[in-house]
N, CA, C and O atoms as CSV, one atom per row, in Angstrom:
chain,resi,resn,atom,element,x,y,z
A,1,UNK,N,N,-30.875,37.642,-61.570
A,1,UNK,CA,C,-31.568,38.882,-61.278
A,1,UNK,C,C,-31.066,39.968,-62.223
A,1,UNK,O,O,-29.882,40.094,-62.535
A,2,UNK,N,N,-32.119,40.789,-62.680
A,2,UNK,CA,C,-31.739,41.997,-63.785
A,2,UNK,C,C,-31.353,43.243,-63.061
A,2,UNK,O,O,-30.536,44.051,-63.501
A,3,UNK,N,N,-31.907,43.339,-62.068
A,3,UNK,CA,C,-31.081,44.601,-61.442
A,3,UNK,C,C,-32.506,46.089,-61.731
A,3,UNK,O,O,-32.528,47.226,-61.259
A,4,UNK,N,N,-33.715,45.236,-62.883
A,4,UNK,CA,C,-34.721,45.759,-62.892
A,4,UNK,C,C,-35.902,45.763,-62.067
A,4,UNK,O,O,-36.485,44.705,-61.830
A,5,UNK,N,N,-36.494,47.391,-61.391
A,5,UNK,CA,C,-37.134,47.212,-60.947
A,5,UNK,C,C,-38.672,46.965,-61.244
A,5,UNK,O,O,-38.990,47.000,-62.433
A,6,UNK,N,N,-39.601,46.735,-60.368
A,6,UNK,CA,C,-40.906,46.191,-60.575
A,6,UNK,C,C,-41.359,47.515,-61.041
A,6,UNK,O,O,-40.518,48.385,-60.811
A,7,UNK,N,N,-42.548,47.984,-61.691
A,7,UNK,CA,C,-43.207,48.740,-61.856
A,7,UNK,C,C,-44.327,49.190,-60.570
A,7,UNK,O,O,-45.210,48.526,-60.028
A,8,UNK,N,N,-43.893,50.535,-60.363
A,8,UNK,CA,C,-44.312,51.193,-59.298
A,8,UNK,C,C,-46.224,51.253,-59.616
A,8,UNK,O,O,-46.630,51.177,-60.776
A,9,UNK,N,N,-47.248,51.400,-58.384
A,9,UNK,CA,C,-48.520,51.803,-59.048
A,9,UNK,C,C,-48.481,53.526,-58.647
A,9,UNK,O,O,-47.705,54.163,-57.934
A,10,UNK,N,N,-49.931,54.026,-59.614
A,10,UNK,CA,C,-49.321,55.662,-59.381
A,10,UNK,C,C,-50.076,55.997,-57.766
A,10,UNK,O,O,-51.131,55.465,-57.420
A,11,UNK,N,N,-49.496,56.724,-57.127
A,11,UNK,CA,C,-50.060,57.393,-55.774
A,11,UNK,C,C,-51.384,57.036,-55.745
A,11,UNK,O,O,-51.732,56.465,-56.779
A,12,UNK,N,N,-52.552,57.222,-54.624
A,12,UNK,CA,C,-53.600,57.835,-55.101
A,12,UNK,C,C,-53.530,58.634,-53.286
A,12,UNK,O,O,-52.598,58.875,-52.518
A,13,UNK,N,N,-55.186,58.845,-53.209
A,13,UNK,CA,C,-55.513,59.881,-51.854
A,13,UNK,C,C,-55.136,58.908,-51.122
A,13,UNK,O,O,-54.309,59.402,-50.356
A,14,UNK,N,N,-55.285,57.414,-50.811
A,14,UNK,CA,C,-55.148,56.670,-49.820
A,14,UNK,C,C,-53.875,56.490,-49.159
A,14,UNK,O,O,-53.830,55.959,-48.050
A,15,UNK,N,N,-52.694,56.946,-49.839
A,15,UNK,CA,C,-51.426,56.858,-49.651
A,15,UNK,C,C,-51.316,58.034,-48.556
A,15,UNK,O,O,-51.951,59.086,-48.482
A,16,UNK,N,N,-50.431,57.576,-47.836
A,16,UNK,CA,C,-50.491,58.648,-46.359
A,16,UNK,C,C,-49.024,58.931,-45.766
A,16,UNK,O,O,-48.753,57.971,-45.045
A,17,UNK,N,N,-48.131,59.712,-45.773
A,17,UNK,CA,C,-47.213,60.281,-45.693
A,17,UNK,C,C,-46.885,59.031,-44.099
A,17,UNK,O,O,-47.580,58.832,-43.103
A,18,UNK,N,N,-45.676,58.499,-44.484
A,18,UNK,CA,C,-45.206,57.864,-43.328
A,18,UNK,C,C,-44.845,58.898,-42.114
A,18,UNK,O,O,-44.796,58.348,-41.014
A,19,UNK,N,N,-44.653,59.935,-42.126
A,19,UNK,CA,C,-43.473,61.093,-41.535
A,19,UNK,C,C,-44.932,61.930,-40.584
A,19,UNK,O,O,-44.875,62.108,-39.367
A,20,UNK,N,N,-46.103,62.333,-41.417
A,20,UNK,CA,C,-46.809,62.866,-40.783
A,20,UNK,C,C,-48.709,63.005,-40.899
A,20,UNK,O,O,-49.573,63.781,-40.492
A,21,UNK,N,N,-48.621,61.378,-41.936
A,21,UNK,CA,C,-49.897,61.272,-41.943
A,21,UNK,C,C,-50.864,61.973,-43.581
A,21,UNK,O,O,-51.874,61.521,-44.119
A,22,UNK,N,N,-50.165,62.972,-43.888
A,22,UNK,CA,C,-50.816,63.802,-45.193
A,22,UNK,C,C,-50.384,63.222,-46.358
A,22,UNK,O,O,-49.235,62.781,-46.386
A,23,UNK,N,N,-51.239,63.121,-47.535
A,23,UNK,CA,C,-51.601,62.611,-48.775
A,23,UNK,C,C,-49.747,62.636,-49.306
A,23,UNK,O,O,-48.894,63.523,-49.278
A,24,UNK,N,N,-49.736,61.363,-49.705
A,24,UNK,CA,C,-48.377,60.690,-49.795
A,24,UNK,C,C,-48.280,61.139,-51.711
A,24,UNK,O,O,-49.014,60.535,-52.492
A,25,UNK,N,N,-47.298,62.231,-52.216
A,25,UNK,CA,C,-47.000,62.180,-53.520
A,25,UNK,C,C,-45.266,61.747,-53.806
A,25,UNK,O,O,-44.584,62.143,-54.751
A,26,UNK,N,N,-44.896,60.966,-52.855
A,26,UNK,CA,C,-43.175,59.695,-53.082
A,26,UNK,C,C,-43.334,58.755,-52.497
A,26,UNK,O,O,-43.549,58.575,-51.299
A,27,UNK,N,N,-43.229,58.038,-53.382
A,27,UNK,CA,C,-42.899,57.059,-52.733
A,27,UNK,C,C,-40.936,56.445,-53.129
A,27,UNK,O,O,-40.497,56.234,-54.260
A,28,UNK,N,N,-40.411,56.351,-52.250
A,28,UNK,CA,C,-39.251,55.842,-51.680
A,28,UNK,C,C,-39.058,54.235,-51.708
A,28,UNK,O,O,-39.660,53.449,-50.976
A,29,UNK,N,N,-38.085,53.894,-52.711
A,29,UNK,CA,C,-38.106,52.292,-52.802
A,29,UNK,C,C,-36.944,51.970,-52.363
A,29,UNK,O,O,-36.022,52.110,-53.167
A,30,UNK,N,N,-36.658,51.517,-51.169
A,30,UNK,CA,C,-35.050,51.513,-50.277
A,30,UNK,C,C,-34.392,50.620,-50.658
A,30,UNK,O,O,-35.037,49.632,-51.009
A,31,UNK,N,N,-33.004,50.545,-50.759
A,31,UNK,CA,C,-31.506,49.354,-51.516
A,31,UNK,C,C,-32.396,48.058,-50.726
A,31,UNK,O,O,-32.670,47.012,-51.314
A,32,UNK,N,N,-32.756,48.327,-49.391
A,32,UNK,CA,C,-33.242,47.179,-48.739
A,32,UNK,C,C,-34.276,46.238,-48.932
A,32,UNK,O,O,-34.380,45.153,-48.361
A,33,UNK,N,N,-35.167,46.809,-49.922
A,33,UNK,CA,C,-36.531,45.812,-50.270
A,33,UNK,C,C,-37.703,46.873,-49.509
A,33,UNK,O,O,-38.817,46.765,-50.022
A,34,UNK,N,N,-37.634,47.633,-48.645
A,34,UNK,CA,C,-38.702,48.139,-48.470
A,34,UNK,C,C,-39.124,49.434,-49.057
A,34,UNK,O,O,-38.550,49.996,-49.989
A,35,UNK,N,N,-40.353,49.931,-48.328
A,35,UNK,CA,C,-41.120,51.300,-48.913
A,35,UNK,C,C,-41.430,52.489,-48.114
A,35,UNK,O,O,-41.985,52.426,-47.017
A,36,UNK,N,N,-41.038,53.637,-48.719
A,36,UNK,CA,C,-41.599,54.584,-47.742
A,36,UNK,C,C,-42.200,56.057,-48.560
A,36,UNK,O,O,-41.790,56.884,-49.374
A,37,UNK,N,N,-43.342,55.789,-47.814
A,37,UNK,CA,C,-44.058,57.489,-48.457
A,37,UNK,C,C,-43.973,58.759,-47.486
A,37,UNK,O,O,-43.951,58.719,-46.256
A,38,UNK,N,N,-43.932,59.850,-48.272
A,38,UNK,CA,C,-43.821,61.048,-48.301
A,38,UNK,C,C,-44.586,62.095,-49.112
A,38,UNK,O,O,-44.840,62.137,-50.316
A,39,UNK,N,N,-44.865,62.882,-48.163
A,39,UNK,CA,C,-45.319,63.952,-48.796
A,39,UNK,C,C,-44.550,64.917,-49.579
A,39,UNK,O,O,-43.630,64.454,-50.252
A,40,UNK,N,N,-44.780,66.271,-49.614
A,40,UNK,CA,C,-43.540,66.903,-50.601
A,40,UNK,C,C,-42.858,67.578,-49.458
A,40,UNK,O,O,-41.631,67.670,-49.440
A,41,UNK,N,N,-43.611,68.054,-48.501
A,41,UNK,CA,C,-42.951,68.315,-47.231
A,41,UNK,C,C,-41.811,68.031,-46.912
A,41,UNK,O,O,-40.799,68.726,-46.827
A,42,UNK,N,N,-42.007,66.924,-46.724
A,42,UNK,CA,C,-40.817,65.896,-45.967
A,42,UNK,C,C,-39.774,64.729,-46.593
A,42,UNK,O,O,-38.979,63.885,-46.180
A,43,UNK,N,N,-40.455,65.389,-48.218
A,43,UNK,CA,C,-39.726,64.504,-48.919
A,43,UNK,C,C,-38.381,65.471,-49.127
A,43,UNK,O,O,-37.241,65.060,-48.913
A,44,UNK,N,N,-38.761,67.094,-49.671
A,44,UNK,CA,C,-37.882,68.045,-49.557
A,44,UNK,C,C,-36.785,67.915,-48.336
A,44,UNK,O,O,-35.563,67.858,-48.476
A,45,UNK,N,N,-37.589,67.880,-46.999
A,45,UNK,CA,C,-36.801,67.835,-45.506
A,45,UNK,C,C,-35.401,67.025,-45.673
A,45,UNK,O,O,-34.252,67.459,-45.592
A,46,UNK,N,N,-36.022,65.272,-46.017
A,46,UNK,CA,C,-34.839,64.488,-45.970
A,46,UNK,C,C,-34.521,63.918,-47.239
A,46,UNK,O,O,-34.408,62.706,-47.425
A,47,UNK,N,N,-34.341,65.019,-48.334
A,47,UNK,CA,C,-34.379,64.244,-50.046
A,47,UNK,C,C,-32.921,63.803,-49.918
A,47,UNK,O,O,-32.513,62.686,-50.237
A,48,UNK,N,N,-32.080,64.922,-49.353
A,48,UNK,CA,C,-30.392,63.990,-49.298
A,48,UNK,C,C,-30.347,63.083,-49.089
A,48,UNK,O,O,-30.146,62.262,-49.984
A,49,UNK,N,N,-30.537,62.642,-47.550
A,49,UNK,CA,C,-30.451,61.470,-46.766
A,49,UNK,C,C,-31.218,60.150,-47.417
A,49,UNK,O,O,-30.751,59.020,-47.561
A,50,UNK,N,N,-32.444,60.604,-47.740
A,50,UNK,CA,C,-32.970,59.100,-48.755
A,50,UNK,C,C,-32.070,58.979,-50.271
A,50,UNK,O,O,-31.449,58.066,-50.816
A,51,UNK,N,N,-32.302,60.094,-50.537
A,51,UNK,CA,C,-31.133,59.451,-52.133
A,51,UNK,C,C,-30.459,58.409,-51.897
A,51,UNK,O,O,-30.608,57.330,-52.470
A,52,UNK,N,N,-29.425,58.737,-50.766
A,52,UNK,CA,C,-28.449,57.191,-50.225
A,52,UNK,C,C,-28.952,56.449,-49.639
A,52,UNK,O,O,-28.295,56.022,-48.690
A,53,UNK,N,N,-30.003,56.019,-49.788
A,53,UNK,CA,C,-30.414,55.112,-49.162
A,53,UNK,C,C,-31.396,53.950,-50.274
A,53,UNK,O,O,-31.740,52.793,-50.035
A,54,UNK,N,N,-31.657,54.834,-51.571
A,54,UNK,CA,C,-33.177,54.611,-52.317
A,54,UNK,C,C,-32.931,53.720,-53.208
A,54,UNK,O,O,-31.775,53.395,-52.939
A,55,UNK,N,N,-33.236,53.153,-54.030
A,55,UNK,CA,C,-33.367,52.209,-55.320
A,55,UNK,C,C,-33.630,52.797,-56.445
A,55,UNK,O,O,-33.085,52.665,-57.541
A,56,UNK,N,N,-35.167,53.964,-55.859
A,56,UNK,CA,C,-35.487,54.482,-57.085
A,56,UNK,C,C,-36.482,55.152,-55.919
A,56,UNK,O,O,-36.794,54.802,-54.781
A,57,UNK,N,N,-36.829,56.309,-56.781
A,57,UNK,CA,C,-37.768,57.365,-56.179
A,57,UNK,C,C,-39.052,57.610,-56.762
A,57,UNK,O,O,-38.882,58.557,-57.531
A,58,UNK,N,N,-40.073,57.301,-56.790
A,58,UNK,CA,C,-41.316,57.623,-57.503
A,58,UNK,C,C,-41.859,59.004,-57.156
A,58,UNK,O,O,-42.698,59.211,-56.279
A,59,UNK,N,N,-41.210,60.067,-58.050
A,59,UNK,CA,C,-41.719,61.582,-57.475
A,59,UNK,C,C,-43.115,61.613,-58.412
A,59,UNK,O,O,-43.248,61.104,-59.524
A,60,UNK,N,N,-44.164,62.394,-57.601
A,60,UNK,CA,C,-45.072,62.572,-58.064
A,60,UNK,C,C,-46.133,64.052,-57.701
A,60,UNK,O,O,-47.347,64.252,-57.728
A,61,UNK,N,N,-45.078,64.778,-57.409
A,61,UNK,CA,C,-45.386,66.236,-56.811
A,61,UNK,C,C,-45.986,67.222,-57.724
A,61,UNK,O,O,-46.593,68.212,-57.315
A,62,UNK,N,N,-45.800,66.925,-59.025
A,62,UNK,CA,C,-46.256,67.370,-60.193
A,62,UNK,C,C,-47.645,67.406,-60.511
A,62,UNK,O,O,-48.227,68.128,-61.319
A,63,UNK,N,N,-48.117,66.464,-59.709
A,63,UNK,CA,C,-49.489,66.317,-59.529
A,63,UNK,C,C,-49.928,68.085,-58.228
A,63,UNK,O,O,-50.916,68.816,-58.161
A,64,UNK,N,N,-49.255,68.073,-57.846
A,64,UNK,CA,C,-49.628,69.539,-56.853
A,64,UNK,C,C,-49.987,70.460,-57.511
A,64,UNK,O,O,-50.994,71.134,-57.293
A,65,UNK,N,N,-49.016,70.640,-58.616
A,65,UNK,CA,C,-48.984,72.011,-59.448
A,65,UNK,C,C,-49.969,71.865,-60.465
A,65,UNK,O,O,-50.416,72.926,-60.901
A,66,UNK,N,N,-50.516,70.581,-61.055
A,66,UNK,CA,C,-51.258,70.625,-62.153
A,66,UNK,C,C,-52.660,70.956,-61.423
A,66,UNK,O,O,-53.315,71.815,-62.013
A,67,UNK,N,N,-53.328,70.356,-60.069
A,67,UNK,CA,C,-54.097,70.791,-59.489
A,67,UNK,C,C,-54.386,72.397,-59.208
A,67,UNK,O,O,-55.240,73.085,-59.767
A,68,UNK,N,N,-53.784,72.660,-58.557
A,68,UNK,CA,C,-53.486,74.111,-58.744
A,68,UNK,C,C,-53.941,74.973,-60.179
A,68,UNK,O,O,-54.901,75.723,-60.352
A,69,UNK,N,N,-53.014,74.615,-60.987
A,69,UNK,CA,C,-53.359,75.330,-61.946
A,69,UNK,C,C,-55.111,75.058,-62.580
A,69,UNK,O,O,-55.741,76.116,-62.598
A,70,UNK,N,N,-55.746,74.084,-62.967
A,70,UNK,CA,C,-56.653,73.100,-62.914
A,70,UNK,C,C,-57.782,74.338,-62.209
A,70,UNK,O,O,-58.786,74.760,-62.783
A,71,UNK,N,N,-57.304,74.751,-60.855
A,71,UNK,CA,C,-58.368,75.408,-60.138
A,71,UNK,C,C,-58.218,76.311,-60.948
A,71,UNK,O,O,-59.111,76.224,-61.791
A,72,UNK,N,N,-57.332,77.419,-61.205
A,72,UNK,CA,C,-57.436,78.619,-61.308
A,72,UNK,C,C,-57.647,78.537,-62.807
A,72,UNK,O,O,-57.294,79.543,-63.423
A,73,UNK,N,N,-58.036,77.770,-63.350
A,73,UNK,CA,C,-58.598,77.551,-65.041
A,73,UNK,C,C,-59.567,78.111,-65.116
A,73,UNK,O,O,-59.976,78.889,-65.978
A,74,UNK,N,N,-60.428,77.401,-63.328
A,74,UNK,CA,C,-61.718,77.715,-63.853
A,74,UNK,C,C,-62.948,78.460,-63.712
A,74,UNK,O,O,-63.840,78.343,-64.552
């Protein structure tokens, strides 16, 4: 084993915040083999507590702000 992980796919709308249901931009890849999504909400809430826990973090919140801006372009 390489110790490398799989390649994550990117978010989309279907992804649904484990914590409270709303459009999932983390996903959370745990030491354990499993997965957990988050919104930015709640990814902020418990970002300590998952760090120790994670493999690797797929942040994708960046997508918030480019939307945003995107609107007010136009």
């Amino acid at each position: 084993m390489t110790g490398t992980l799989a390649p994550t796919q990117p978010l989309t709308a279907a992804d649904r915040c484990d914590r409270c249901g709303a459009q999932a931009y983390v996903r959370v890849l745990l030491n354990s083999g499993g997965e957990l999504l988050f919104c930015a909400h709640h990814m902020r809430k418990h970002d300590d507590s998952l760090r120790k826990i994670a493999s690797d973090i797929q942040d994708e919140t960046d997508k918030l702000t480019k939307s945003d801006k995107n609107a007010e372009e136009r």
